[in-house]
Each structure stands twice: as C-alpha cells, then as structure tokens.
Jmol script that loads the backbone (N, CA, C; Angstrom):
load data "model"
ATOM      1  N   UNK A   1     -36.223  11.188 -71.300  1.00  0.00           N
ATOM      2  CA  UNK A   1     -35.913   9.798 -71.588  1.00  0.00           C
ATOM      3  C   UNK A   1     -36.758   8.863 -70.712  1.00  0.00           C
ATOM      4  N   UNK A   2     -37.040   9.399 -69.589  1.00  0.00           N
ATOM      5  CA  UNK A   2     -37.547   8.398 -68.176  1.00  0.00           C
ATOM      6  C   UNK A   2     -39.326   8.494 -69.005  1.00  0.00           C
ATOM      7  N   UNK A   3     -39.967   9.534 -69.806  1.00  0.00           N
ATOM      8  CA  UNK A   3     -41.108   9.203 -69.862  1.00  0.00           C
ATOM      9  C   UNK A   3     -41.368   8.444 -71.290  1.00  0.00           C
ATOM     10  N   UNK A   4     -40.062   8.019 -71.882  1.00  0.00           N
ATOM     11  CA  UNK A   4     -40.421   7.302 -73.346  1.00  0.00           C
ATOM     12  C   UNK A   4     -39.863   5.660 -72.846  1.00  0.00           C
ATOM     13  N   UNK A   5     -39.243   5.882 -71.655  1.00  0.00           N
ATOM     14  CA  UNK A   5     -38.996   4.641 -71.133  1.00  0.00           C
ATOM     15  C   UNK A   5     -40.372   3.830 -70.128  1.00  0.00           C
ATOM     16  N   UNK A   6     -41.003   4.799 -69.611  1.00  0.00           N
ATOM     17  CA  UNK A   6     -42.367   4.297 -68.891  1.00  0.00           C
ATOM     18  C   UNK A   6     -43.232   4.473 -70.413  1.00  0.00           C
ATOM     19  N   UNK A   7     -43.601   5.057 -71.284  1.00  0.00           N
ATOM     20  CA  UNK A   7     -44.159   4.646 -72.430  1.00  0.00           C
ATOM     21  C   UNK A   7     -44.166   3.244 -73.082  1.00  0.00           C
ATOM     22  N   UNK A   8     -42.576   3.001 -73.442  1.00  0.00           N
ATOM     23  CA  UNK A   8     -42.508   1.715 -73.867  1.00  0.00           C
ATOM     24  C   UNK A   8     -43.224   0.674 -72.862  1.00  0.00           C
ATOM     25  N   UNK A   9     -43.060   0.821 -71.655  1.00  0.00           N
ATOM     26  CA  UNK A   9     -42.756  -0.165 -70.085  1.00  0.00           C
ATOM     27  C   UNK A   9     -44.523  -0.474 -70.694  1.00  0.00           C
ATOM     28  N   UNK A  10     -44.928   0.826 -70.888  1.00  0.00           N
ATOM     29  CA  UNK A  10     -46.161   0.237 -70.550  1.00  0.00           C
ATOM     30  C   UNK A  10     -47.172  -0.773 -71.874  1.00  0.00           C
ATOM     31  N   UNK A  11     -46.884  -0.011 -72.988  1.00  0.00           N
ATOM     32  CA  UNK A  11     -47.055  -1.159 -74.219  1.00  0.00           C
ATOM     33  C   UNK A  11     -46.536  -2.268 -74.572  1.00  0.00           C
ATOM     34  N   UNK A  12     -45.260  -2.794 -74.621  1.00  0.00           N
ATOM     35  CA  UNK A  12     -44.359  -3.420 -74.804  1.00  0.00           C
ATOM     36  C   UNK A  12     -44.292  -4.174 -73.332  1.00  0.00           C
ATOM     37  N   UNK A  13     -44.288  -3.517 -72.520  1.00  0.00           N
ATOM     38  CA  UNK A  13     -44.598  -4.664 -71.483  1.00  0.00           C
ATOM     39  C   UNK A  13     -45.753  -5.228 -71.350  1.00  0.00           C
ATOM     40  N   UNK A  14     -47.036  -5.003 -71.492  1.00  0.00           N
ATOM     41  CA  UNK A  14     -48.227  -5.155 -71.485  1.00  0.00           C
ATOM     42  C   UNK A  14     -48.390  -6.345 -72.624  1.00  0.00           C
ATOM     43  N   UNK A  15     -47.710  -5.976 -73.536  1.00  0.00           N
ATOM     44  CA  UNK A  15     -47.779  -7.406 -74.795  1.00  0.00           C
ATOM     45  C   UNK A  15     -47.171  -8.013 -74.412  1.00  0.00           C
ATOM     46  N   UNK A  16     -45.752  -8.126 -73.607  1.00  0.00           N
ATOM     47  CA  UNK A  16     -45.011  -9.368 -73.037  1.00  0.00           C
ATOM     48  C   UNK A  16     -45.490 -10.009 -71.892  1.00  0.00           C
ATOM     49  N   UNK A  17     -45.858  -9.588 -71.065  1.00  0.00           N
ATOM     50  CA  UNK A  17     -47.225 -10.166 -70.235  1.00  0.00           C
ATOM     51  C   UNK A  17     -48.201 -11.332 -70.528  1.00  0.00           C
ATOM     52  N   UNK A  18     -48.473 -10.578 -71.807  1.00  0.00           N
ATOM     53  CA  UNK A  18     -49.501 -11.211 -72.870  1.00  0.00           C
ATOM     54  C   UNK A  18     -49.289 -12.454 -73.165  1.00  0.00           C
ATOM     55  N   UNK A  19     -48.273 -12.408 -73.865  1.00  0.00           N
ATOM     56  CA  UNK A  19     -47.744 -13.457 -74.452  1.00  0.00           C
ATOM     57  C   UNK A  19     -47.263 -13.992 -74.029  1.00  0.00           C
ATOM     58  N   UNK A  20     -46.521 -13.930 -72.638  1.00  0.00           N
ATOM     59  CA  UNK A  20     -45.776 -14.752 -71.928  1.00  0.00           C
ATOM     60  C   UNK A  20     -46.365 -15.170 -70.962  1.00  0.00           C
ATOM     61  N   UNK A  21     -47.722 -15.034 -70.685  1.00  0.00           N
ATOM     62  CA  UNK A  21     -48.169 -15.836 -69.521  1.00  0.00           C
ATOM     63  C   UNK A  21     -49.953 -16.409 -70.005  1.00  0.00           C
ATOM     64  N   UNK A  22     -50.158 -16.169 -71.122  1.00  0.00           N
ATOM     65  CA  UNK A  22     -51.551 -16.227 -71.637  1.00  0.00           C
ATOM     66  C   UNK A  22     -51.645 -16.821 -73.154  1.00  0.00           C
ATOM     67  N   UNK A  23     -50.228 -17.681 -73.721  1.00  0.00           N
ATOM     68  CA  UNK A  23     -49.621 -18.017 -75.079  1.00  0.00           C
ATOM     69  C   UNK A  23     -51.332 -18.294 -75.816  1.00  0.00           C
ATOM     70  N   UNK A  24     -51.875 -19.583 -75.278  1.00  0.00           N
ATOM     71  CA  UNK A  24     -53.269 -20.253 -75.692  1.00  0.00           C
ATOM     72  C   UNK A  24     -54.229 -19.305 -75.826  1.00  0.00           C
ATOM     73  N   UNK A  25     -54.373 -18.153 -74.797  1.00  0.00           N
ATOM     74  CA  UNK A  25     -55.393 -16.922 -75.267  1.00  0.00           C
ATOM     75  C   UNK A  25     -55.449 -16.133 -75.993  1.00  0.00           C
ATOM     76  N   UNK A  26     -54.076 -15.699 -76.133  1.00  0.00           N
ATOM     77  CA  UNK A  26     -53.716 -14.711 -77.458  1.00  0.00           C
ATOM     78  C   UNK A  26     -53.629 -15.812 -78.478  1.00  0.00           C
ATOM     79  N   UNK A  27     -53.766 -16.974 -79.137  1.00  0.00           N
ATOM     80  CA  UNK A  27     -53.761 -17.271 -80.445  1.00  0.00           C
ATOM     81  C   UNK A  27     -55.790 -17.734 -80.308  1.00  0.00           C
ATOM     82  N   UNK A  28     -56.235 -17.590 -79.227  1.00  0.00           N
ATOM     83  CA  UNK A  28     -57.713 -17.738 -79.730  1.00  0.00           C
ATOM     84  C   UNK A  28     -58.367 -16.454 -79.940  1.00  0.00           C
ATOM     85  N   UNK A  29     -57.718 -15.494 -79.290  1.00  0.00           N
ATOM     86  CA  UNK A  29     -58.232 -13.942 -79.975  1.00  0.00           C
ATOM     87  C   UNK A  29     -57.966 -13.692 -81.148  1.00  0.00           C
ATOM     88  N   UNK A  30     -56.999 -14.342 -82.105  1.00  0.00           N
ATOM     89  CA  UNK A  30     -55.877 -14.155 -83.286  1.00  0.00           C
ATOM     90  C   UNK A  30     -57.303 -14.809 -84.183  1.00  0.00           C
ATOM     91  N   UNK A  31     -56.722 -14.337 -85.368  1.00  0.00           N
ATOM     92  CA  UNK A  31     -57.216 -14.001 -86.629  1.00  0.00           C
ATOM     93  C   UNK A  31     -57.463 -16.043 -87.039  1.00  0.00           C
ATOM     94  N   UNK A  32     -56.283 -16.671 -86.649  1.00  0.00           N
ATOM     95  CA  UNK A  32     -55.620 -17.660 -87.219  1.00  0.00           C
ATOM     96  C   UNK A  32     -56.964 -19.179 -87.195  1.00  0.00           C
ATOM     97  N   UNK A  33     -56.756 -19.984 -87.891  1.00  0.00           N
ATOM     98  CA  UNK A  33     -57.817 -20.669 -87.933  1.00  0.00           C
ATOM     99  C   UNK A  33     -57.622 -21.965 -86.872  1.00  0.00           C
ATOM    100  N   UNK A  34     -58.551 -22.583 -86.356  1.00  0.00           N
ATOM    101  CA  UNK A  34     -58.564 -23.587 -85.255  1.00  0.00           C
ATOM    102  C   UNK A  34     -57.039 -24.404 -85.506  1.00  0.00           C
ATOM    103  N   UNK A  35     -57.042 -25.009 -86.744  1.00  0.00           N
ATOM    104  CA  UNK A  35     -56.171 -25.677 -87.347  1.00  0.00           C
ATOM    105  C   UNK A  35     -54.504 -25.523 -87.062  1.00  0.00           C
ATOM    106  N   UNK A  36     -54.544 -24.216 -87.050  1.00  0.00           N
ATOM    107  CA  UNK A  36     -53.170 -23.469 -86.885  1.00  0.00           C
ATOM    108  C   UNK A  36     -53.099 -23.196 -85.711  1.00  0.00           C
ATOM    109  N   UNK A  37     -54.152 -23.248 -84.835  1.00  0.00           N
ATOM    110  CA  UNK A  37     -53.379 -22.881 -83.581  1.00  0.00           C
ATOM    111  C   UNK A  37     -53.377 -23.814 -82.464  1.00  0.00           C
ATOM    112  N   UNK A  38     -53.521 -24.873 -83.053  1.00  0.00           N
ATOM    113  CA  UNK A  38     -53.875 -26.429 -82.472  1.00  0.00           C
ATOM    114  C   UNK A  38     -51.610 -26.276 -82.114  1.00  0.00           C
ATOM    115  N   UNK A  39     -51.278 -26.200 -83.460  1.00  0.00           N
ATOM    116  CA  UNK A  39     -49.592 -26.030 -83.610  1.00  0.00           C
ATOM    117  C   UNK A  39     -48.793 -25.804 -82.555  1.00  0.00           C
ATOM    118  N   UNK A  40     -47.882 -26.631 -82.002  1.00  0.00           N
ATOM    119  CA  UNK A  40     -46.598 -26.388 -80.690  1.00  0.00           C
ATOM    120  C   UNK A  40     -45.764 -25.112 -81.292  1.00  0.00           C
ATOM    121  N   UNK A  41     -45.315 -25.016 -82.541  1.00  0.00           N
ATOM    122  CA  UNK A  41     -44.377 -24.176 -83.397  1.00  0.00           C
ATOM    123  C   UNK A  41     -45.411 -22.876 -83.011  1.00  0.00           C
ATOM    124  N   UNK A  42     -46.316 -22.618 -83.360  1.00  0.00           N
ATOM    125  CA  UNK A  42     -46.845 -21.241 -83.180  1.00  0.00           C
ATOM    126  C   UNK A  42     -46.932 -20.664 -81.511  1.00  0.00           C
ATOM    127  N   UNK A  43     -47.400 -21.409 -80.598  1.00  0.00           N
ATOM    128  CA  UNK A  43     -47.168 -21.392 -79.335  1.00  0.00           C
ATOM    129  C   UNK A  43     -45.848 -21.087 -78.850  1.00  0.00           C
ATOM    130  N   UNK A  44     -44.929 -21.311 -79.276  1.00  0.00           N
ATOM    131  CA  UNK A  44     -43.528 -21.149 -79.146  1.00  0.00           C
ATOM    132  C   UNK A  44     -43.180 -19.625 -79.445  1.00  0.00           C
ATOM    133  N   UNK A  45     -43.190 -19.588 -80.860  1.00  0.00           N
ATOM    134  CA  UNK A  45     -43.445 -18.136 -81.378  1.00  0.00           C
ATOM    135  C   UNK A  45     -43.791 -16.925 -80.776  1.00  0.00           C
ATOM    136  N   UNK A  46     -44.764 -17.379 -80.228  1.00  0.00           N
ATOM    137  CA  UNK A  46     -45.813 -16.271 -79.521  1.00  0.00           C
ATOM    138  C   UNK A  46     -45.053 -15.798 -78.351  1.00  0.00           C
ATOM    139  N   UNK A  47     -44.597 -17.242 -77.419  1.00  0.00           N
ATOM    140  CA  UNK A  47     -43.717 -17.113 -76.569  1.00  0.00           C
ATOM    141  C   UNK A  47     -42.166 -16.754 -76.368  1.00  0.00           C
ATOM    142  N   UNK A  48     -41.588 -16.720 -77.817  1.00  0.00           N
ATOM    143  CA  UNK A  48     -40.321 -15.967 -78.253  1.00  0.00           C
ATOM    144  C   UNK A  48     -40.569 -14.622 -78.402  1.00  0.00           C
ATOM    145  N   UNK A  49     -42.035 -14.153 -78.903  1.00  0.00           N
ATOM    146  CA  UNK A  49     -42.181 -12.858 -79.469  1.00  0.00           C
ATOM    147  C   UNK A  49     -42.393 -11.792 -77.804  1.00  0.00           C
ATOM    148  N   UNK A  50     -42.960 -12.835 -76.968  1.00  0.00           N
ATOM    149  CA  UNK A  50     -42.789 -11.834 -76.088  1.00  0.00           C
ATOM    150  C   UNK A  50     -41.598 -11.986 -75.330  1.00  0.00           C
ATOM    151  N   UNK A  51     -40.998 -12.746 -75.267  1.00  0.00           N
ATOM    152  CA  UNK A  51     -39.508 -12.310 -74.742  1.00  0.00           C
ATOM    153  C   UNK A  51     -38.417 -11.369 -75.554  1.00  0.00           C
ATOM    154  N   UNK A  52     -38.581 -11.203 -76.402  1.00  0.00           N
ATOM    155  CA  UNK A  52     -37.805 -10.393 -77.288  1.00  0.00           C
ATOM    156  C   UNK A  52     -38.810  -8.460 -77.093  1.00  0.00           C
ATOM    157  N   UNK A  53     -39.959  -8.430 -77.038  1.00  0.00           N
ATOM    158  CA  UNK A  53     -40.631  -7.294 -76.241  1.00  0.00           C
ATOM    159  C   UNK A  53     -40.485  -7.320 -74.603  1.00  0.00           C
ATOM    160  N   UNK A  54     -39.850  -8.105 -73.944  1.00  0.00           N
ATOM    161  CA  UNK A  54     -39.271  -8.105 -72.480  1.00  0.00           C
ATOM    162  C   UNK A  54     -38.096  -7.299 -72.689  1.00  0.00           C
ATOM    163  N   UNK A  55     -37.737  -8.042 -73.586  1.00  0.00           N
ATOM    164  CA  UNK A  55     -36.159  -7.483 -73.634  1.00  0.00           C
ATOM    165  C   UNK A  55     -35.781  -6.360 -74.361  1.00  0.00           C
ATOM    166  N   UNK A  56     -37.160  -5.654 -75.268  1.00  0.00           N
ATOM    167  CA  UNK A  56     -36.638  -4.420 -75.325  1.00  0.00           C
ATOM    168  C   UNK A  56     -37.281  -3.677 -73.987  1.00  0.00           C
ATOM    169  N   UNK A  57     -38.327  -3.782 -73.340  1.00  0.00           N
ATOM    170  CA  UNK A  57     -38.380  -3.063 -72.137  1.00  0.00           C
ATOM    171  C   UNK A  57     -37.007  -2.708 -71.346  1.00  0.00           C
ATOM    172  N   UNK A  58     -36.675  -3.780 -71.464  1.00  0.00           N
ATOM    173  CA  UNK A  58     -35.180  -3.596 -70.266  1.00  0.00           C
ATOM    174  C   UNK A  58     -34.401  -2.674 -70.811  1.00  0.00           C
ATOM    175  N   UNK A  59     -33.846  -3.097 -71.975  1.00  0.00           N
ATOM    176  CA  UNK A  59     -32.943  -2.166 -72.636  1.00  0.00           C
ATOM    177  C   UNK A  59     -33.598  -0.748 -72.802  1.00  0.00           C
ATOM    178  N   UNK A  60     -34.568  -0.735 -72.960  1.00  0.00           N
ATOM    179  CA  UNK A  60     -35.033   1.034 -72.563  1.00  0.00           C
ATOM    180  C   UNK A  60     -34.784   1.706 -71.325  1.00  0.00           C
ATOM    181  N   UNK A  61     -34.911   0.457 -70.642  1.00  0.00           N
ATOM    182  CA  UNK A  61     -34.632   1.084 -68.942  1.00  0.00           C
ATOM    183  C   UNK A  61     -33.223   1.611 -68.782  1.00  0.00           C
ATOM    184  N   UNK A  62     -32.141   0.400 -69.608  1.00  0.00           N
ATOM    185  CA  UNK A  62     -30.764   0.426 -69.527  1.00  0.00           C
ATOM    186  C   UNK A  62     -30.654   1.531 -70.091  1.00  0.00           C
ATOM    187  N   UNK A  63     -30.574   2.039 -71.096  1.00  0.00           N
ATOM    188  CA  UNK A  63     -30.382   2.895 -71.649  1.00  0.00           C
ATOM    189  C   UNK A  63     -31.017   4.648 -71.039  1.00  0.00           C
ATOM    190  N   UNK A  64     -32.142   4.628 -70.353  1.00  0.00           N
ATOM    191  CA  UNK A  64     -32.676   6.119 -69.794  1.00  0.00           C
ATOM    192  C   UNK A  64     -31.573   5.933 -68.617  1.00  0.00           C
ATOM    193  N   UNK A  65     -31.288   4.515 -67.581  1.00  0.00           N
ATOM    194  CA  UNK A  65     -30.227   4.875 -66.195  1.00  0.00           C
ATOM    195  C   UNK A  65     -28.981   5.280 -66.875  1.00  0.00           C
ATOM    196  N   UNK A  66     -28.576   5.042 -68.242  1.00  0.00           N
ATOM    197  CA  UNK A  66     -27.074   5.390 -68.213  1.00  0.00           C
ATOM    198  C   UNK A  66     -27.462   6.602 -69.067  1.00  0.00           C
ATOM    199  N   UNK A  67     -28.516   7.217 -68.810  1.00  0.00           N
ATOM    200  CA  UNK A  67     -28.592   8.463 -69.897  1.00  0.00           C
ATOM    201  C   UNK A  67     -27.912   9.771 -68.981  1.00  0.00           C
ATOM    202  N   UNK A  68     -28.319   8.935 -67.622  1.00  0.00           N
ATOM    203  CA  UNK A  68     -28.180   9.907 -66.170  1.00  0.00           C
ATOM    204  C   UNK A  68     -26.981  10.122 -66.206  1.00  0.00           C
ATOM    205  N   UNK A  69     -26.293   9.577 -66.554  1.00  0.00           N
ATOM    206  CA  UNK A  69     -24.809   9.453 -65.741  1.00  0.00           C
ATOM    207  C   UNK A  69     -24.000  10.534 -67.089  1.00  0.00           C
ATOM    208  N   UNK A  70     -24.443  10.941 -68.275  1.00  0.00           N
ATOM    209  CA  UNK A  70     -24.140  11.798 -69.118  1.00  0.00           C
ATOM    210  C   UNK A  70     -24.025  12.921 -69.419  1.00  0.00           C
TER     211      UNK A  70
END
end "model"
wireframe off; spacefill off
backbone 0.3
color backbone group
C-alpha cells in the first residue's frame, strides 16, 4: 500500500504543485488559445483542479496509515 501511496505522492502531487503554484504557466504550455487563457474562470479551474489532486494525495496517505492498524 505504502508504495502505491508514494506512486500517487509522486504524480498527483507533482501536478498539484503545478497547478497550484505555476496557474499562468500551465495554461501557456496548454493547447488553449491566447484568448482563453487571458480568462479569471480558467485560472481558477486550474487552481481547483489541483487542489482536488492535493487532496487525493492525502487521502492515499490516509488510507495506507490506517491500512497499518488492520
């Protein structure tokens, strides 16, 4: 469990990183056209999407410590 939990840690955290501290860089690497990423709503997004990949990191963690106790 502890090595599908450092698996996730490391993809899934690595994109929440991403997105949560670099919002403006990841939509100029993106596919999306000048136009669209000029947008507050997409910036937001980006920045919801990596908190919701934060938060499955954790819950992987939660879930391998109480795997211990089983």
């Amino acid at each position: 469990m502890f090595i599908m939990a450092i698996l996730v840690t490391l993809i899934f955290g690595s994109f929440s990183y991403m997105l949560l501290k670099f919002p403006e860089d990841f939509l100029k690497m993106s596919s999306f056209s000048e136009k669209i990423t000029k947008k507050p709503f997409l910036k937001k997004y980006v920045q919801f999407t990596g908190w919701w990949f934060l938060i499955i990191v954790i819950g992987i963690w939660i879930i391998a410590i109480l795997s211990l106790f089983e």
